[in-house]
GUNU-780420 format. One record per residue: x, y, z of N, C-alpha, C in turn; chain; residue in one letter. Coordinates in steps of 0.001 Angstrom, whole numbers, plus 500000, padded with zeros to 6 digits. Each point is the difference from the previous one (the first is absolute). Layout:
<dodos>
DODO      n.X      n.Y      n.Z     ca.X     ca.Y     ca.Z      c.X      c.Y      c.Z   chain   resn
DODO        X        Y        Z        X        Y        Z        X        Y        Z       A      A
...
</dodos>
This chain:
<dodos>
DODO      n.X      n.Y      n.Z     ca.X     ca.Y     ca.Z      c.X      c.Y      c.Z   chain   resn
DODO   951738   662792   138658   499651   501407   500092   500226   500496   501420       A      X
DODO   500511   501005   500064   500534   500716   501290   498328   500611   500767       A      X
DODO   500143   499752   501160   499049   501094   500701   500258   501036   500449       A      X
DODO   501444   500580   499946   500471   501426   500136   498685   500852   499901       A      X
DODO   499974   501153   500780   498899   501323   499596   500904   501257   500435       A      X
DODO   499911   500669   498857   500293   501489   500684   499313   500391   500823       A      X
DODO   501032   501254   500612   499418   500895   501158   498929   501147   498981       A      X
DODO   499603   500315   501497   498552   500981   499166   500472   501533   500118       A      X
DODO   499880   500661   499989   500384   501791   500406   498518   500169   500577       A      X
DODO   500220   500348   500883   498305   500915   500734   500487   501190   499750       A      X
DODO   501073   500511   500325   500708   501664   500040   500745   500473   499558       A      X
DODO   500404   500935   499381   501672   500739   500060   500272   501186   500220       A      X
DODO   500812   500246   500097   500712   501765   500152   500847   499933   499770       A      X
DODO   500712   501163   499477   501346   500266   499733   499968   500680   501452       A      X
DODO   501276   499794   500458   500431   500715   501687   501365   500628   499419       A      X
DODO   500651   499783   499029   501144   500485   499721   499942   500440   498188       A      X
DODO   499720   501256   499797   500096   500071   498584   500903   501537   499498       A      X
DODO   501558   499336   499555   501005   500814   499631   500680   499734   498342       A      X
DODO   500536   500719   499817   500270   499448   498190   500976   498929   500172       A      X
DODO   500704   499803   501270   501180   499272   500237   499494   499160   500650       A      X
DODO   499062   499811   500899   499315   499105   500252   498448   499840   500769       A      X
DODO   499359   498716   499790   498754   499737   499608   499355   499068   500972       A      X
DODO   499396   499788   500894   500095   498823   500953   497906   500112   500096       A      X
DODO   499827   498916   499944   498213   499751   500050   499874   499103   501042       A      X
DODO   499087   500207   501008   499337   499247   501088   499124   499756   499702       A      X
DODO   499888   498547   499783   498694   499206   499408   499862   499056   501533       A      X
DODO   497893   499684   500193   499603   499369   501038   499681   499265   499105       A      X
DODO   500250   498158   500254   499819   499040   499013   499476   498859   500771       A      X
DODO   499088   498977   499315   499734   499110   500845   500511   498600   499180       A      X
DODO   500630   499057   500889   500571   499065   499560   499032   499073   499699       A      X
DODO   500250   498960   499020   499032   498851   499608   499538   498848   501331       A      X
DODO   500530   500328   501400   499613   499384   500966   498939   501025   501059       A      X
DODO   499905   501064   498963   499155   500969   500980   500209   501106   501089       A      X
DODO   501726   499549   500415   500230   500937   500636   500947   501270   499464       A      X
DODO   499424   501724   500397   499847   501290   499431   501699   500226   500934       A      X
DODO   501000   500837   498734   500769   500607   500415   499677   501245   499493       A      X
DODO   500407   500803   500736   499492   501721   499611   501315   500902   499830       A      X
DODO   501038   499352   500106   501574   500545   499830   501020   500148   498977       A      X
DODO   499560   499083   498802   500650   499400   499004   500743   500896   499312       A      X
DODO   500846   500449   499829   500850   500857   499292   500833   500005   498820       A      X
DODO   499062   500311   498829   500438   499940   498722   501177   501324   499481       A      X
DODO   501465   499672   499773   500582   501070   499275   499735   499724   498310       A      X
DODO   499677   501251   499441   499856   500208   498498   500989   500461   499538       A      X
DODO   500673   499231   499513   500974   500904   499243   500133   499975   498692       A      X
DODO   500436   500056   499185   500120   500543   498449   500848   498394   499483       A      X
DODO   499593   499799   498723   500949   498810   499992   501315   500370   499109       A      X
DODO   500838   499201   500150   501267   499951   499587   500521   499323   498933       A      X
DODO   500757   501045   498926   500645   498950   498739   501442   499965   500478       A      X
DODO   500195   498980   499574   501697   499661   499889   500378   498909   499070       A      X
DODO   501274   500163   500068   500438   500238   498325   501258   498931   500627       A      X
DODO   500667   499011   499016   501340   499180   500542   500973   500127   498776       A      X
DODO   500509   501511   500085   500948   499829   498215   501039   499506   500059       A      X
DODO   500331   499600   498848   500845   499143   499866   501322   500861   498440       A      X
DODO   501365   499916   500418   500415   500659   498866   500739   499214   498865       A      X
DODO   499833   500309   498980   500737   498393   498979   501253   499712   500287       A      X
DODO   500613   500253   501529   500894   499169   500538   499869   498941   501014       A      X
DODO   498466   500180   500393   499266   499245   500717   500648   500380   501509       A      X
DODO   499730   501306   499825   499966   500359   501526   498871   500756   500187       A      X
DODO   499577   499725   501394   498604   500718   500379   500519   501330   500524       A      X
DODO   498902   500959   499791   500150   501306   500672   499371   499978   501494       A      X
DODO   500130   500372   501012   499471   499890   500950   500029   501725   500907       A      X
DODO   499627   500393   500544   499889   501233   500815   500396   499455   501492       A      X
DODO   500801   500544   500472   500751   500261   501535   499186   501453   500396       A      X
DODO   499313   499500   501431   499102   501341   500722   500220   499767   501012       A      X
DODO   499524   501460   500600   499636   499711   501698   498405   499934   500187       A      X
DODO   500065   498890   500665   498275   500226   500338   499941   500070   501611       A      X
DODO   499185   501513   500039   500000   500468   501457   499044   498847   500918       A      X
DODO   498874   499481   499498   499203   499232   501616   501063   499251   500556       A      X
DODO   500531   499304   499212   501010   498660   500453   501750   500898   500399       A      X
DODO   500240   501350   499434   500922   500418   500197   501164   499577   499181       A      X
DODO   500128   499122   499384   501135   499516   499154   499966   500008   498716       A      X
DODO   501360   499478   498993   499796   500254   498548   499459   498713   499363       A      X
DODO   499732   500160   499257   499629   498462   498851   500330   499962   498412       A      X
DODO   500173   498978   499415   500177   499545   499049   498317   499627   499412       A      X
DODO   499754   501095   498734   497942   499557   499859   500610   500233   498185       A      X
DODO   498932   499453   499608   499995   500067   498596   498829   501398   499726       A      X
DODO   500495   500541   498827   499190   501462   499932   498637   500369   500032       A      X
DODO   499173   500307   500789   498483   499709   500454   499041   501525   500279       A      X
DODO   499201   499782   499811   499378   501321   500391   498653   499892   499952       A      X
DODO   499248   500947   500949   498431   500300   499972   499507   500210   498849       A      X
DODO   498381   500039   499608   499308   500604   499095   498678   499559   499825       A      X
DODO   499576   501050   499629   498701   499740   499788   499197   499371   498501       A      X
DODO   499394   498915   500635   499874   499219   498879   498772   500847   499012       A      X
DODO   499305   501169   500534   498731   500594   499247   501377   501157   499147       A      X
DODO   500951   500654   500328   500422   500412   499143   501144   499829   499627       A      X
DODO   500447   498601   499781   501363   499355   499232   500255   498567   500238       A      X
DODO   500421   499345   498841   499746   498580   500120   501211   499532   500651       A      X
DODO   499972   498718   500225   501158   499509   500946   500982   499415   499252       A      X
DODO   500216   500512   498926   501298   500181   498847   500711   500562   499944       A      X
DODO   498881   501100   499904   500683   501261   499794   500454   500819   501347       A      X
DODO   499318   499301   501315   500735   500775   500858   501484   499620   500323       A      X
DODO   500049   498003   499789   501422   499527   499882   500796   500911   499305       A      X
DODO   499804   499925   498451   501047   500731   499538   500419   501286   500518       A      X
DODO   498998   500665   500584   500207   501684   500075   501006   499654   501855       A      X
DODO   499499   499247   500797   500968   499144   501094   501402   499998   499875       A      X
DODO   500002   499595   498943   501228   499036   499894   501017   500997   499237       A      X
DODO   499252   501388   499182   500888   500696   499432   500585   501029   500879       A      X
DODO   498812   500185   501235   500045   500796   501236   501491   499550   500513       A      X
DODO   499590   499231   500343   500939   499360   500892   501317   499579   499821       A      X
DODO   500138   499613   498569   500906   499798   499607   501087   500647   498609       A      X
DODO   499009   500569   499298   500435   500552   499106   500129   499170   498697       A      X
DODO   499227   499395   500310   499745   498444   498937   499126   499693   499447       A      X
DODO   499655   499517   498140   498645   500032   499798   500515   498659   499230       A      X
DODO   498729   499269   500298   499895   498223   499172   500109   500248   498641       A      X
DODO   500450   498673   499051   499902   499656   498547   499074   498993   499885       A      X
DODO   499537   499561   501022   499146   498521   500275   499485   500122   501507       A      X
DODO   498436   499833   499800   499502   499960   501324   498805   499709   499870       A      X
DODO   499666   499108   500904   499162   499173   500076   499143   499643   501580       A      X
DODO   498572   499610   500418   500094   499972   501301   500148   498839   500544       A      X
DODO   500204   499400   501184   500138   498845   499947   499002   499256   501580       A      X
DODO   499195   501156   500248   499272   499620   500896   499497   500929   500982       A      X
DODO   499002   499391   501238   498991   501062   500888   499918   499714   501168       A      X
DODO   500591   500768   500645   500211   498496   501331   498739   501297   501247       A      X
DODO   500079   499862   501186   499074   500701   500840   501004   499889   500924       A      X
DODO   500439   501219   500323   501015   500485   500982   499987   499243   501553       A      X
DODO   498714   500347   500757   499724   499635   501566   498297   500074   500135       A      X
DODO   499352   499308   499064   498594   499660   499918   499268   500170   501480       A      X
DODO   500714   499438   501187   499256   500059   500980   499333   501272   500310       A      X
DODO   500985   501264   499843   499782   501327   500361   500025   500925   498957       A      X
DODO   500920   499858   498962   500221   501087   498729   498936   499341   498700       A      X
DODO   499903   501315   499427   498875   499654   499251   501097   499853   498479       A      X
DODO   500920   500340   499781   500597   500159   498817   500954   498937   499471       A      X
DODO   499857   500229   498605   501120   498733   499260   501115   500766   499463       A      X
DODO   500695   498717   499615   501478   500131   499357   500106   499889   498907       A      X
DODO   500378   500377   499296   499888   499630   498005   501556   500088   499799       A      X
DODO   500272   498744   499821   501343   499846   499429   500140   499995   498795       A      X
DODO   501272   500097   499336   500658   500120   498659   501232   500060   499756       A      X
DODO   500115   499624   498549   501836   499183   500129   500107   500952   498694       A      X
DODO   501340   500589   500487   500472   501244   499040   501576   499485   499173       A      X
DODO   499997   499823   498907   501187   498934   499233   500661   501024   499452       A      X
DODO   501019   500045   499827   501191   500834   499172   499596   501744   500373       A      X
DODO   500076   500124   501186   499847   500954   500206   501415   500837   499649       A      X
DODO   499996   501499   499754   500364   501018   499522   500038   501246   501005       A      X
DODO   501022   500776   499883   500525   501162   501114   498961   500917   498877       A      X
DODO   499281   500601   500519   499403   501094   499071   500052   501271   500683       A      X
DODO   500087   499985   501191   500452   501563   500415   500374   499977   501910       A      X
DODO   499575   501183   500779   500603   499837   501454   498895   499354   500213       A      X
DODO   499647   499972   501267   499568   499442   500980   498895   501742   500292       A      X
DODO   498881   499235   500222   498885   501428   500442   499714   500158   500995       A      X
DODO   500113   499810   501179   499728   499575   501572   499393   500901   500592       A      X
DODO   498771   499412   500629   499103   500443   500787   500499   500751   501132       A      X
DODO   499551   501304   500942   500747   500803   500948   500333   498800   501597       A      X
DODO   499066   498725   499629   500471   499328   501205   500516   498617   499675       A      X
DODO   501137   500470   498923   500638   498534   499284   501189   500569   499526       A      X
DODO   500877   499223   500950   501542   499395   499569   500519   499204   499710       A      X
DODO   500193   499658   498525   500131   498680   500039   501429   499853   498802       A      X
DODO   500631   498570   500624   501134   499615   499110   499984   498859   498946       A      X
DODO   499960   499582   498993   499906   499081   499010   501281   499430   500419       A      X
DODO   499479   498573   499968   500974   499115   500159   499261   498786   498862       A      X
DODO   501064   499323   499470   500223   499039   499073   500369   498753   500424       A      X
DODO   499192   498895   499847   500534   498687   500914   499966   498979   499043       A      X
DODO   500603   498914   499299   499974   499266   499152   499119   498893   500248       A      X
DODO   499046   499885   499113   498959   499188   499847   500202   498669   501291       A      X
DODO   501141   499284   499458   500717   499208   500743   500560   500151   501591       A      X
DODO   499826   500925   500448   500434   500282   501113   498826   500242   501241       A      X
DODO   498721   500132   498734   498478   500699   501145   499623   498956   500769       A      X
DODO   500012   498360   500108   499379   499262   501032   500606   500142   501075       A      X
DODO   501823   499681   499812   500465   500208   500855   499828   501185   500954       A      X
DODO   499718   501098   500000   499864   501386   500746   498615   499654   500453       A      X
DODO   499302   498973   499391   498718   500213   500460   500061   499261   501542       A      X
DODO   500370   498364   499892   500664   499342   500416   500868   500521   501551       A      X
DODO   500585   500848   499657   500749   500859   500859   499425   500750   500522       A      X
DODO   499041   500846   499813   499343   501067   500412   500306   501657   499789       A      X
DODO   500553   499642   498744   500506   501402   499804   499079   500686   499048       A      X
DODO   499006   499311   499323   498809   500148   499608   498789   499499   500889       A      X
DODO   499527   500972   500229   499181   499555   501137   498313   500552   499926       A      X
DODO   499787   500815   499284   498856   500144   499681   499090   499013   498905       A      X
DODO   498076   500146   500651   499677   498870   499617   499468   500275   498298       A      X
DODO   499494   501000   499967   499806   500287   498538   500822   499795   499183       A      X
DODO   501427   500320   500409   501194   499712   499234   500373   499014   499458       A      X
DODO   499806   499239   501180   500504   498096   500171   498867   499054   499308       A      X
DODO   498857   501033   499176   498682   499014   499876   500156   500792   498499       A      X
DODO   500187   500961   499544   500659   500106   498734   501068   499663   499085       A      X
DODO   501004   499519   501327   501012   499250   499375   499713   498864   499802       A      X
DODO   499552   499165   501246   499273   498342   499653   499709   500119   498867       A      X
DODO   498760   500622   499892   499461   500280   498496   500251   500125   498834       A      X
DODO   501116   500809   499806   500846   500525   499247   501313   499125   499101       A      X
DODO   500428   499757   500772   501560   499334   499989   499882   499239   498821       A      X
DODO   498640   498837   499894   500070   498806   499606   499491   500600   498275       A      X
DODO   499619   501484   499926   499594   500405   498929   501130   501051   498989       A      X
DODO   501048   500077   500926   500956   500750   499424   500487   499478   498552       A      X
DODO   500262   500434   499023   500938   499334   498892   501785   499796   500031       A      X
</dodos>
């Protein structure tokens, strides 16, 4: 049996509260007694994403720019939501049709991972989207440009490998994923 103990909260505040973002200063005291009063929790909303797959066994993937880091990426179709008003199914699918213009024949989830536990409070809800289908455009949000790209099942370690996939949600849905494809 472990003697691990959580930390305690004596305090919190929100010091930063925007719809875009959420940041809480919690004063906490560690299981050795000594008080940090700085601790800085971001809240953010958790995230579904979706790894479709089309009955040619190519994945859909989204090409973006993401401004902190400044550059583009290769991410599988993902998005915020709130879990009090929409389940993390249904925000995949509604994601993935966003984004891509694509709706599943088969979908299923395939797991829950916790983004950056140290500081973010939110999870990941993955799901594997099979024989997906063109069902209409692409719906894009006013701060989303994005290009569908198609990569053959067979081809995704390698890029991972390489670094041309480089995000971690991505790379932890595919792990995930891959070995469940048909």
């Amino acid at each position: 049996m472990s003697d691990l103990k959580k930390w305690k909260t004596l305090k919190s505040k929100m010091v930063l509260d925007n719809p875009w973002c959420q940041v809480r200063q919690d004063e906490i005291e560690l299981p050795n007694g000594k008080i940090i009063d700085d601790y800085f929790v971001s809240i953010k909303p958790d995230v579904a994403m979706v790894l479709p797959v089309t009955s040619n066994r190519e994945i859909i993937f989204v090409r973006q720019y993401r401004h902190a880091v400044g550059e583009f990426f290769l991410e599988l179709p993902a998005g915020n939501f709130d879990p009090t008003k929409e389940s993390a199914e249904l925000a995949a699918i509604r994601e993935l049709r966003e984004e891509t213009g694509y709706t599943p024949q088969e979908f299923r989830k395939i797991g829950t991972l916790y983004d950056k536990p140290s500081k973010d409070t939110n999870q990941i809800h993955l799901f594997l989207a099979e024989n997906v289908i063109k069902a209409g455009e692409q719906q894009l949000d006013i701060t989303e440009e994005i290009e569908v790209v198609f990569i053959p099942v067979e081809s995704v370690l390698e890029k991972i490998i390489h670094g041309q996939i480089s995000v971690a949600g991505t790379i932890a849905a595919l792990l995930l994923g891959l070995k469940s494809i048909s």
